[in-house]
C-alpha positions in Angstrom: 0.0 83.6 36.4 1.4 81.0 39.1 2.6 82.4 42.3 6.1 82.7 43.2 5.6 81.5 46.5 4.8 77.9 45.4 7.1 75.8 46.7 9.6 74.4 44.2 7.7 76.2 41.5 10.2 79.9 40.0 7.7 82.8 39.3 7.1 83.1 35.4 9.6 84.4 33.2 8.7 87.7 31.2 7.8 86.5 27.7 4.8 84.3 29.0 2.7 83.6 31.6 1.6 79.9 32.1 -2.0 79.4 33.4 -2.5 78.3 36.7 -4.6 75.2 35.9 -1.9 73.9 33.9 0.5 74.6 36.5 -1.1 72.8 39.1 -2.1 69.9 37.0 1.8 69.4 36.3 2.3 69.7 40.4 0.4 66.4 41.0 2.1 63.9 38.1 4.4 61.0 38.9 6.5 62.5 36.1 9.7 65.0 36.1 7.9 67.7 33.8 8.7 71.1 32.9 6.4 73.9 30.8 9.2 76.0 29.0 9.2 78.9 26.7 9.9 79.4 23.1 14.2 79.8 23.4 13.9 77.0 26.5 13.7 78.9 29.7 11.8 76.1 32.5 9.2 78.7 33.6 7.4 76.4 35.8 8.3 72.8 37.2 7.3 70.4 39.5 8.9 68.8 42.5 9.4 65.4 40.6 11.9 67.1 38.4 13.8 69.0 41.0 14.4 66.0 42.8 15.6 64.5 39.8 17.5 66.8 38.0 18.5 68.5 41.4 17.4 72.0 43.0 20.6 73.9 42.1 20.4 73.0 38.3 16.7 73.5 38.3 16.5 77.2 39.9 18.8 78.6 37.0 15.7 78.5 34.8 17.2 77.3 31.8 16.5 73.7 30.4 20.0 73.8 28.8 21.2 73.5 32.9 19.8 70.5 33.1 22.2 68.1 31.3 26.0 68.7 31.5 27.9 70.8 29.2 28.5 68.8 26.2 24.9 67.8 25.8 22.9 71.4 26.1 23.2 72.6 22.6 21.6 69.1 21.9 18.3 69.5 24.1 18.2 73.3 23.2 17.9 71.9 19.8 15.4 69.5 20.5 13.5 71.7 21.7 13.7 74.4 18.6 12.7 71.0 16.6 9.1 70.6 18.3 8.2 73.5 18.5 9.0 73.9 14.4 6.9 70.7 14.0 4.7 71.0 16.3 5.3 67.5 17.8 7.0 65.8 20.4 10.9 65.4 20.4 13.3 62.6 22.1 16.7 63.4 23.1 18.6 61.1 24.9 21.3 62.9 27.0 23.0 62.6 30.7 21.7 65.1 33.5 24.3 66.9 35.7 23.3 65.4 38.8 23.8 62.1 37.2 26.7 62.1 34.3 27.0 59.0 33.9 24.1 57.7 32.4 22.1 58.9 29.4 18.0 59.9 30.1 15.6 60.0 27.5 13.6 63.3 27.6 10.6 64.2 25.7 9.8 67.7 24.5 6.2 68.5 23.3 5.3 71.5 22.0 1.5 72.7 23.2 -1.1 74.6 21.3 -0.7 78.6 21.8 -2.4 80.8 24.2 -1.7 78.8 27.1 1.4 81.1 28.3 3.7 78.0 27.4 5.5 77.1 24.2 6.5 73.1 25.1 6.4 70.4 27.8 9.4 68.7 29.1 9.3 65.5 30.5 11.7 62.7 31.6 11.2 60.0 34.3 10.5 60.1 37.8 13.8 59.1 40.0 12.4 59.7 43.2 12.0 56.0 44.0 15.0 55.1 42.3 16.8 57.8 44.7 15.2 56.4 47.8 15.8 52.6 47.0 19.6 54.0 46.5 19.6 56.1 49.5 18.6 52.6 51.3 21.6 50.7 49.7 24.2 52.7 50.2 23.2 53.1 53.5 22.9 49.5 54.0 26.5 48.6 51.9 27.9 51.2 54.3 26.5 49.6 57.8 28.2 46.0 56.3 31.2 47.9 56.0 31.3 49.0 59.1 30.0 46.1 60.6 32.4 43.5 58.9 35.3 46.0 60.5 33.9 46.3 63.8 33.7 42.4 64.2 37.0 42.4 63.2 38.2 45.0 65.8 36.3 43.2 68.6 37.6 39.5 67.4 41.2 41.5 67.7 40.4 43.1 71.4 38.7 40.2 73.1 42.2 38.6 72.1 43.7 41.4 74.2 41.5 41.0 77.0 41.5 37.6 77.4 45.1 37.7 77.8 44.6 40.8 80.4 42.0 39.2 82.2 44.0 35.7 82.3 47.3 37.0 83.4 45.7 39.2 86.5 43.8 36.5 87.7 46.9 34.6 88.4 48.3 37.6 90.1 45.2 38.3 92.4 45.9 34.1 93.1 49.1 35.3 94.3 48.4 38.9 95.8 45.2 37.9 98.3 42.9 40.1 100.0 44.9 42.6 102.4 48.3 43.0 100.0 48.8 46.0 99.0 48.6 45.2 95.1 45.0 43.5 95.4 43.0 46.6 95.3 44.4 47.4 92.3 44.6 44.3 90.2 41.1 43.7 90.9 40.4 47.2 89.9 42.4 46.0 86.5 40.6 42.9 86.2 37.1 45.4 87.1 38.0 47.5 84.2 39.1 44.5 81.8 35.4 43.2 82.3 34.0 47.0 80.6 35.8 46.2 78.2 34.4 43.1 77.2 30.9 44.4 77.8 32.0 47.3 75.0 33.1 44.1 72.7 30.1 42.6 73.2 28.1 45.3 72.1 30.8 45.6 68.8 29.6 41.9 68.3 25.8 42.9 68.8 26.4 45.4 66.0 28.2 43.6 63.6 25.8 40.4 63.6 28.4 38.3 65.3 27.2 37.6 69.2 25.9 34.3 69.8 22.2 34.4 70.0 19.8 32.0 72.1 16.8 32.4 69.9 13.3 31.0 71.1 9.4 31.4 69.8 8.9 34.7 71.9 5.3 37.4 72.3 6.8 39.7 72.5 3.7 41.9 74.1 4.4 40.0 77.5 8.6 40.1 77.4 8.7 43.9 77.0 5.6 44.7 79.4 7.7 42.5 82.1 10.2 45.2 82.0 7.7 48.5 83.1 9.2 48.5 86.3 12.7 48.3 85.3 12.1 50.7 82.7 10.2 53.2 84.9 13.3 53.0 87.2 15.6 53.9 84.2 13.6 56.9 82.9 12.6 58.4 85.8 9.0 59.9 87.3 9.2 63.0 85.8 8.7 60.9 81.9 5.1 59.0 81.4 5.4 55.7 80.5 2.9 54.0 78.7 3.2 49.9 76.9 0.1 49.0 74.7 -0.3 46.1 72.4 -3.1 44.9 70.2 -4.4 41.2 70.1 -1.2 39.3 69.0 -1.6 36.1 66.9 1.9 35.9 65.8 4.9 35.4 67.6 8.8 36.1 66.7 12.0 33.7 66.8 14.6 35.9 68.9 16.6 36.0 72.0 14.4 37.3 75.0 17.9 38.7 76.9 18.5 41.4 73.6 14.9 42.3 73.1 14.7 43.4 76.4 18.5 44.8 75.5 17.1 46.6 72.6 13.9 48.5 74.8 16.1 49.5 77.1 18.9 51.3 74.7 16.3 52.7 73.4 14.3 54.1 76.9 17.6 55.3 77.7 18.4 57.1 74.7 14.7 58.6 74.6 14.9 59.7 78.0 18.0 61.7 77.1 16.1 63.2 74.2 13.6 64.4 76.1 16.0 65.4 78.7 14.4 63.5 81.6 11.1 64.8 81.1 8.4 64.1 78.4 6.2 61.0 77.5 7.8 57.4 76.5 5.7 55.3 74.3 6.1 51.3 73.5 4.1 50.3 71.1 3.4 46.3 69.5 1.7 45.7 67.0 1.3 43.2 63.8 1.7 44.3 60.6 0.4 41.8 57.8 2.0 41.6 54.2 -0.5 43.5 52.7 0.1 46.4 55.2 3.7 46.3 54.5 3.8 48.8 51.8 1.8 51.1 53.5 5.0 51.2 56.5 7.1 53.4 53.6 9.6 51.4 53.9 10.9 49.9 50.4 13.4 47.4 51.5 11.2 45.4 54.1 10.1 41.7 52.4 6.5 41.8 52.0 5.6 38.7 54.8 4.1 39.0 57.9 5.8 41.3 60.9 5.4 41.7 64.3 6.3 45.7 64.8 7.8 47.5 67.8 7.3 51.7 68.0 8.9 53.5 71.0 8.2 56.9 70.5 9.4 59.9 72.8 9.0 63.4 72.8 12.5 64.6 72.4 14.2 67.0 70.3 14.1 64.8 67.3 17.4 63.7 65.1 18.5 66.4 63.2 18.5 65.5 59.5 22.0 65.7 59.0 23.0 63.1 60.9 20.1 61.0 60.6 22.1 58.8 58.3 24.5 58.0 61.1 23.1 57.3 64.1 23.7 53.3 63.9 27.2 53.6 63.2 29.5 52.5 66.3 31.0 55.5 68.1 28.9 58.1 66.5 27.1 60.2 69.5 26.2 63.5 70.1 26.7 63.3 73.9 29.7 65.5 75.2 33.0 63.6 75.4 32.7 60.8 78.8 29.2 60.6 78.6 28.7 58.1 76.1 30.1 55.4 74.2 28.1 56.0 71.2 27.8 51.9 70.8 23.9 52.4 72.4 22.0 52.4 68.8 24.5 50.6 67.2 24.2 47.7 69.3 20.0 47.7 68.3 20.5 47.8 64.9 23.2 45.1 65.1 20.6 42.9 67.5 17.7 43.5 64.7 19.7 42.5 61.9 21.3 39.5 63.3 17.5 38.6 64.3 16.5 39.0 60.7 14.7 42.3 61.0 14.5 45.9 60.4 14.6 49.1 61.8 14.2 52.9 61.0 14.2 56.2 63.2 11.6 59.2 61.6 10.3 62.5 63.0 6.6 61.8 64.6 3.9 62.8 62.4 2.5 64.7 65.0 4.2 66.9 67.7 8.0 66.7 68.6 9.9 63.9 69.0 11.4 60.3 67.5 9.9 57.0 66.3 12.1 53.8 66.3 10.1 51.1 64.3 11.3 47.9 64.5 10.3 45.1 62.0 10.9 41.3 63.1 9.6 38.6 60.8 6.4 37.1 62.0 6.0 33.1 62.8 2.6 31.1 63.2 4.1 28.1 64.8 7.0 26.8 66.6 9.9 26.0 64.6 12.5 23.3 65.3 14.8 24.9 68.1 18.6 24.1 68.4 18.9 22.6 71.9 20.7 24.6 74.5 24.1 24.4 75.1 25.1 23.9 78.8 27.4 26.5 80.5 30.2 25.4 82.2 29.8 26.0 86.4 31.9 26.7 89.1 31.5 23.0 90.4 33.2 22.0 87.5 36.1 23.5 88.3 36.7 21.4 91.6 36.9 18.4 89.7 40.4 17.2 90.3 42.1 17.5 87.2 45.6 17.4 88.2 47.6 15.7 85.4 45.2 16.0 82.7 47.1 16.4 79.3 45.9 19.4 77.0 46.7 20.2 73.4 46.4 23.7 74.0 46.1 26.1 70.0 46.2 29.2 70.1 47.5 31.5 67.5 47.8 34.6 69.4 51.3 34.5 71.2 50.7 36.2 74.4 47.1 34.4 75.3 48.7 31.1 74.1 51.1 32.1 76.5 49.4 33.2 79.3 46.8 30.0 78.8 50.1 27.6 78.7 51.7 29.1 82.1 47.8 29.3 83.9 46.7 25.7 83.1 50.2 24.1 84.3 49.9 26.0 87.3 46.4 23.8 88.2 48.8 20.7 87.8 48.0 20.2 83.7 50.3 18.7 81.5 50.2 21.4 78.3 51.5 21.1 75.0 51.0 24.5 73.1 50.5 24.6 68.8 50.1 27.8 67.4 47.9 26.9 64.6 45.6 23.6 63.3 48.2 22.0 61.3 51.2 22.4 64.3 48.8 20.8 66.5 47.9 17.9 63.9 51.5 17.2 63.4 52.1 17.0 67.1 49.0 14.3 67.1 51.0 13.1 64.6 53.5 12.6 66.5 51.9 9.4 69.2 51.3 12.6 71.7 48.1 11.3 73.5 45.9 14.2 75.3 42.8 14.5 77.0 41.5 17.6 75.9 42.0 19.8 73.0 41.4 23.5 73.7 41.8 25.3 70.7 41.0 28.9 69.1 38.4 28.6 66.6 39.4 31.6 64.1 42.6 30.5 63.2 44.4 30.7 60.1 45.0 27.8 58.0 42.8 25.1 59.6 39.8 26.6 62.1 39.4 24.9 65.0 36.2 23.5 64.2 38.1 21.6 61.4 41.0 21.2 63.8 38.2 19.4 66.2 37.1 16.9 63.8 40.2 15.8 62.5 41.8 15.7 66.0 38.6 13.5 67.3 39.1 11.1 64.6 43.1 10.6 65.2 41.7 10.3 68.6 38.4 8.7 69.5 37.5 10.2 72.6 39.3 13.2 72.7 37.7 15.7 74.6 36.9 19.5 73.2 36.9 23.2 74.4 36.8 25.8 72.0 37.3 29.6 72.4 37.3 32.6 70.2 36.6 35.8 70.1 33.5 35.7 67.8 32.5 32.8 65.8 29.6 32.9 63.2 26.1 30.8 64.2 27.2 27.8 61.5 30.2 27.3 63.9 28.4 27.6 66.7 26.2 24.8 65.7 29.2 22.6 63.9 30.9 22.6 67.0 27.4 22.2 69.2 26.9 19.2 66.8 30.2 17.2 67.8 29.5 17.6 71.2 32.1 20.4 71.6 32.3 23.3 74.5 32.0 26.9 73.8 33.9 29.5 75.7 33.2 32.7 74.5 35.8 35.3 74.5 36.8 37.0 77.1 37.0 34.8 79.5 38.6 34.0 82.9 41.0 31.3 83.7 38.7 29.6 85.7 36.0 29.7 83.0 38.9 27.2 81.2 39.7 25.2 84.0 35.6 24.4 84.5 35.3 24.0 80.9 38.2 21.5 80.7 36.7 19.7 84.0 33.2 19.8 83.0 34.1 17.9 79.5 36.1 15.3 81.4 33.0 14.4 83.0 31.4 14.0 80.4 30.7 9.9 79.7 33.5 9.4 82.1 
């Protein structure tokens, strides 16, 4: 007689006893089976078929449970069928942890004296569930992603406007007025604020990225002393790596962005005290597999474990630890954007990463997956940042095409560049612009939005430069995807990202008038 204390396994019910062996040999199948009795109680089953038919339909002990309503009488008579033949039976009908598609399940009915009368069986879905588990989780961190983007694209607008409109007030309230102290604690704040939309951007795969052939092993050991600092000397911190042969195409500034969200968020795991381990190691395609991890291509990886001896992540809200805002940090002590901004920094690198219990003692893994290279692929040339000493070039009189379909930047933008001596002429969207081009207008720079509706400014760009050969180009936006990015890169256009300062436009503007001038 099997013993009740199996896990997953009900003691026998009182009109037969199932043997042990048989019990056991049932326990270790990749198959949802069931050993039943004559009138089709389940008196033993395995853990494949509680997972797939579900716990709570499994523990009433009847097979009729199993399937919904309108489809018991059916199996129950299925299994009156083989066990009056003596053979196996297929019924085809849906379970009630899954309605809405139909399951073939056999019923065999077994010699006596074995303390059973039949064996059900119907397929595994314990992979199925996992791969599914994967995808909705995923389909949901898109969601949320495509949202947040949208959000930051939104707020940068916000702040660019703030940030714009209290420069020009700091010009005009100096050091020693009484207002300074507290417009530049405005501007101060306005700045947080874009650091919190940049990390929005990190997550949702929209941040401009300055990828380069990295080893990793030597970028994250660089930051021991930094990292030490962060953690404090009551946590060990230990970096190993294996031999590397493989490298990874990323942006060295985010790596070391990702270690250190996540040293910070294992430190306050472990509550300042504990052991901190970083980890880097190469995992080949045959190994990949072996990681447990169903949705990772099978290709070479270059792997990143930081472990720590925390508290762990309780299971029921391991699924939502990447989302933006989620934290379990009393209220002012975190933004909750931390993880999210690592998983939005693996993604947009092409990678993976997962967060599990540590197989042995307390504590968190966070194993990161980036996609291994051999050899140095072709690298899109840096784009130069406009400087300070752009500014001073006199451009008093310069005539801008200024687009912007936000009404208080354009605004703001249209009232700061006239007071550095510019001649503006504001559009609020590609084809107002085009039909002021239209008009005989002649500029010398275009600065224009880039997510615009209607015509994009990238498209704006092109069309503008071919009315007017030589017409200079600034472009700004809140986010912008990569392709963009490298349209705009392509046509010898400057890049201002969102938020910006004033000034950051004025050098822009002066840097591309001396450009071939």
């Amino acid at each position: 007689m099997l013993a009740s204390t199996q896990p997953g396994w009900p003691a026998p019910y009182a009109d037969g006893a199932a043997n042990p062996w048989i019990g056991r040999l049932v326990a270790g199948l990749p198959l949802s089976m069931g050993l039943i009795g004559a009138s089709g109680q389940i008196m033993v089953y395995n853990d494949a078929l509680r997972v797939t038919a579900g716990p709570e339909n499994c523990l009433h002990g009847r097979v009729a449970d199993l399937v919904v309503a309108s489809d018991g009488d059916m199996v129950l008579a299925g299994v009156a069928r083989a066990l009056a033949s003596n053979t196996s039976v297929e019924v085809r009908a849906a379970l009630r942890n899954r309605p809405d598609e139909k399951q073939t399940i056999t019923i065999t009915a077994v010699p006596p004296g074995l303390g059973i009368n039949a064996i059900l069986a119907m397929r595994d879905f314990r992979e199925q569930l996992r791969v599914e588990a994967q995808v909705a989780a995923a389909t949901r961190m898109q969601a949320v992603g495509q949202l947040a983007g949208g959000i930051a694209h939104d707020f940068n607008n916000i702040l660019t406007g703030v940030l714009a409109l209290t420069d020009q007030l700091l010009d005009s309230h100096p050091v020693g007025d009484p207002d300074h102290d507290s417009l530049a604690e405005i501007r101060r704040n306005g700045h947080r604020g874009a650091a919190l939309v940049a990390q929005l951007l990190a997550f949702a795969r929209q941040q401009p990225q300055r990828q380069q052939l990295l080893d990793l092993a030597p970028v994250i050991a660089d930051l021991r002393p930094l990292l030490a600092q962060l953690v404090g000397p009551r946590i060990t911190l230990s970096i190993t790596a294996g031999p590397m042969q493989s490298a990874v195409v990323a942006d060295p500034g985010q790596i070391e962005q990702i270690i250190v969200n996540l040293a910070v968020n294992a430190r306050d795991a472990m509550a300042g005290q504990g052991e901190l381990q970083i980890r880097i190691r190469e995992v080949s395609a045959a190994d990949i597999p072996a990681q447990g991890h169903i949705i990772i291509p099978r290709i070479d990886h270059v792997a990143i474990d930081v472990l720590d001896s925390g508290s762990g992540i309780p299971p029921q809200i391991a699924g939502k630890i990447f989302e933006p805002f989620f934290t379990t940090k009393p209220m002012g002590q975190g933004t909750g954007l931390g993880l999210s901004t690592v998983y939005g920094i693996v993604k947009q690198s092409g990678g993976y990463i997962f967060a599990s219990p540590r197989k042995t003692g307390p504590g968190t893994i966070f194993s990161i997956y980036l996609p291994a290279v051999q050899s140095r692929p072709p690298m899109e040339p840096p784009v130069a940042e406009p400087t300070m000493a752009a500014a001073a070039v006199n451009i008093t009189g310069q005539r801008i095409l200024l687009v912007e379909d936000d009404d208080s930047v354009r605004l703001t933008f249209d009232r700061g560049l006239r007071k550095h001596g510019l001649i503006v002429s504001a559009a609020a969207d590609g084809a107002a612009a085009l039909r002021i081009l239209d008009s005989g207008a002649e500029f010398d720079v275009l600065v224009s939005d880039v997510m615009m509706p209607g015509i994009d400014g990238v498209e704006l760009a092109a069309m503008a430069t071919q009315r007017r050969p030589g017409l200079k180009v600034v472009l700004m936006s809140g986010y912008a995807e990569l392709p963009l990015h490298r349209a705009a890169d392509a046509q010898g256009v400057r890049f201002l990202a969102k938020p910006f300062a004033l000034v950051d436009l004025v050098a822009a503007i002066g840097a591309q008038l001396t450009v071939n001038s």
